[in-house]
Every structure is written in C-alpha cells, then in structure tokens.
N, C-alpha and C positions, 0 to 999 in steps of 0.2 A: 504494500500500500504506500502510495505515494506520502511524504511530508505534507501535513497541511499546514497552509497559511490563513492569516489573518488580517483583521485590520477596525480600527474601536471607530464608531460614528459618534463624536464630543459637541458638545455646545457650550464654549468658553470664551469668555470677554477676559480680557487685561484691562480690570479696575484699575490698574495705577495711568494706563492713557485713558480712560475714564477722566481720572483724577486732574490730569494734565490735563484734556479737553473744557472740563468743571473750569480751572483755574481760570486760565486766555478768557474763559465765555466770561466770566466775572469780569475780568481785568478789562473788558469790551465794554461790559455796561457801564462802567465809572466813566471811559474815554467817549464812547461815539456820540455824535451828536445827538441822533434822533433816541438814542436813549438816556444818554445822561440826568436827567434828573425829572424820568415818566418813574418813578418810587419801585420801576421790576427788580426781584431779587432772582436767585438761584440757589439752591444749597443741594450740597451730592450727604446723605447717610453711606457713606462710603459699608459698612457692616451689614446694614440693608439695604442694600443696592439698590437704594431709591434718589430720584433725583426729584428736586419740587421748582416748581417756577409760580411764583408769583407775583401777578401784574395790574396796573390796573385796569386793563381792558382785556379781551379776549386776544385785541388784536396786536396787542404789545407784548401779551405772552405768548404767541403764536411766532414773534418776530425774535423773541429771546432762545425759543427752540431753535428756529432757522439758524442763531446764527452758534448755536451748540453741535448739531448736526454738519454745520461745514468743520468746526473744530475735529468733530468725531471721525467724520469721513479723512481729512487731512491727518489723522494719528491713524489709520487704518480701521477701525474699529467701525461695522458694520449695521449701518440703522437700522435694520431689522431685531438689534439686540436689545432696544428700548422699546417698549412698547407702551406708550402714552396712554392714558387716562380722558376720561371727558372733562372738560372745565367745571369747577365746582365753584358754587360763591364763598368766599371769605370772607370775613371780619372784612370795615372800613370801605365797604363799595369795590373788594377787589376778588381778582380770577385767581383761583390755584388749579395748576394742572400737576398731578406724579405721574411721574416714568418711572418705569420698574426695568431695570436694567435684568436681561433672559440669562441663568446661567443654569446648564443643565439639560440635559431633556424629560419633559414631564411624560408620565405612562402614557397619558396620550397619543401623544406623538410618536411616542417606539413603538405603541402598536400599526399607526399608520406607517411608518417608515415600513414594519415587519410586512403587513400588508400587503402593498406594493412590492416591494420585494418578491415575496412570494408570485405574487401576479401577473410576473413578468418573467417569472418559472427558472431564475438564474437558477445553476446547481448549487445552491450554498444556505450552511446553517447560519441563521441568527438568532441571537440568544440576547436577552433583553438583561442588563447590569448595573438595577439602578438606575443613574441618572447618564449611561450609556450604551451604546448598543455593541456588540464585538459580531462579526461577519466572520465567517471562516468556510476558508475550499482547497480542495487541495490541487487547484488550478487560480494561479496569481493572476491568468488571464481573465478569468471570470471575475474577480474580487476588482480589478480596474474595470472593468464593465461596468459592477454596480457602483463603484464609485462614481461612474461618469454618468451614472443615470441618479442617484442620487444628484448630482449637481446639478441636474437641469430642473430638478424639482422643485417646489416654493412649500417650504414649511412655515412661513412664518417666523423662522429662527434663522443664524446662522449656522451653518454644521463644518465640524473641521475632520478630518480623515488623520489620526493618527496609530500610530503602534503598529507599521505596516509590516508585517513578517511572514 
C-alpha cells in the first residue's frame, strides 16, 4: 500500500497585523480631514477578537471601516475574516457597528467543506479536527485537486492549506 499523504484545511488570521491594521486606522482618524473631529472611535478587544466602531452616523462609521479594510487588505489579511454586524444605536445619538474577526472553522462549515468534497467523488478521506479539517490520499495528485477546488469555492471565510505531507 502506497504512503498516504495529507494536508489540514485552517482558518487563521494574524491578530498582530490585525493589530497593526487597528493602529494606522486610529492614527487616520486623529489626521484626515473628513474625519478628524466627526467624535468616530475604533477599538480592537484584541482576546476577543472583536473590533467596534463607533460613529456618529451610519455613514461615518461605514467610512471608518473603508478605510480599516484598505489597512487590512494592504497587511495581507483577508476581509472575508471580519464579519461585520448590523448598526446598532448607542448612547448620545450615535452608531456602533462589531466585527468579529473569523478564527477557526465552525462545524458548520467542515461539514459543508466534507460535503462537497464528497460530491465531487475525489478518492480521499476527511476527517473533521475540531476547529480543522485534515484531507488525506495516498495520491498527492488528488489532494492538489481538492485543494484547487476548495479555492474556487466561497465559504464565507478565508481557508489556508497547511501540513502538506
């Protein structure tokens, strides 16, 4: 019998360019003109990976995400890994939006990923790990298959391919 290989399906942000992204966007609102002194704040709960924006319009806190999302995209870090909230009213006439920054994969979604997988009949086991998925064949050709088909797909997350063996 052949060597089987593998390879773990992850959903993982690097909170500290999170962190770095958090900082610029702050250090934007003190400088730029159109927002300097409309009272929008930001704060990252870096432990619960929650970020909060509040503004005093819907459309000022709408414009402080924009300009977090270029931070985010420019540090690499993938907007599909925040997943925004509805606007909620605040104290003093103003908008609070949370973002809940994705780390992990919820059962949910590993049984869609499994799913799919299945469905598209590759030869290979998956085994659901927690908060990952592991893939395993004992053809490396088949396992870049479903990698590449997993990447065309929209989870709603980002997914990253490691442990490739």
């Amino acid at each position: 019998m052949a060597k089987e290989s593998s390879f773990d399906v992850v959903s993982e942000v690097d909170m500290q360019e999170v962190d770095n992204a958090f900082q610029q966007t702050k250090k934007e609102l003190t400088q730029r003109y159109d927002l300097k002194g409309s009272g929008a704040t930001i704060d990252l709960d870096k432990p619960g990976a929650k970020i909060t924006v509040q503004a005093p319009s819907d459309f000022v806190a709408r414009q402080v995400i924009d300009v977090l999302n270029g931070k985010l995209v420019k540090r690499k870090v993938e907007l599909s890994a925040v997943k925004w909230g509805d606007p909620q009213a605040a104290s003093g006439m103003t908008v609070r939006i949370v973002g809940a920054v994705v780390s992990g994969i919820d059962q949910d979604t590993s049984r869609k990923i499994n799913k799919d997988i299945k469905a598209e009949k590759f030869k290979v086991k998956v085994t659901i790990e927690g908060e990952k998925l592991r893939v395993s064949s004992s053809s490396k050709d088949t396992l870049q298959d479903v990698i590449a088909f997993l990447k065309d797909k929209d989870y709603g997350q980002p997914l990253q391919f490691t442990n490739y063996r």
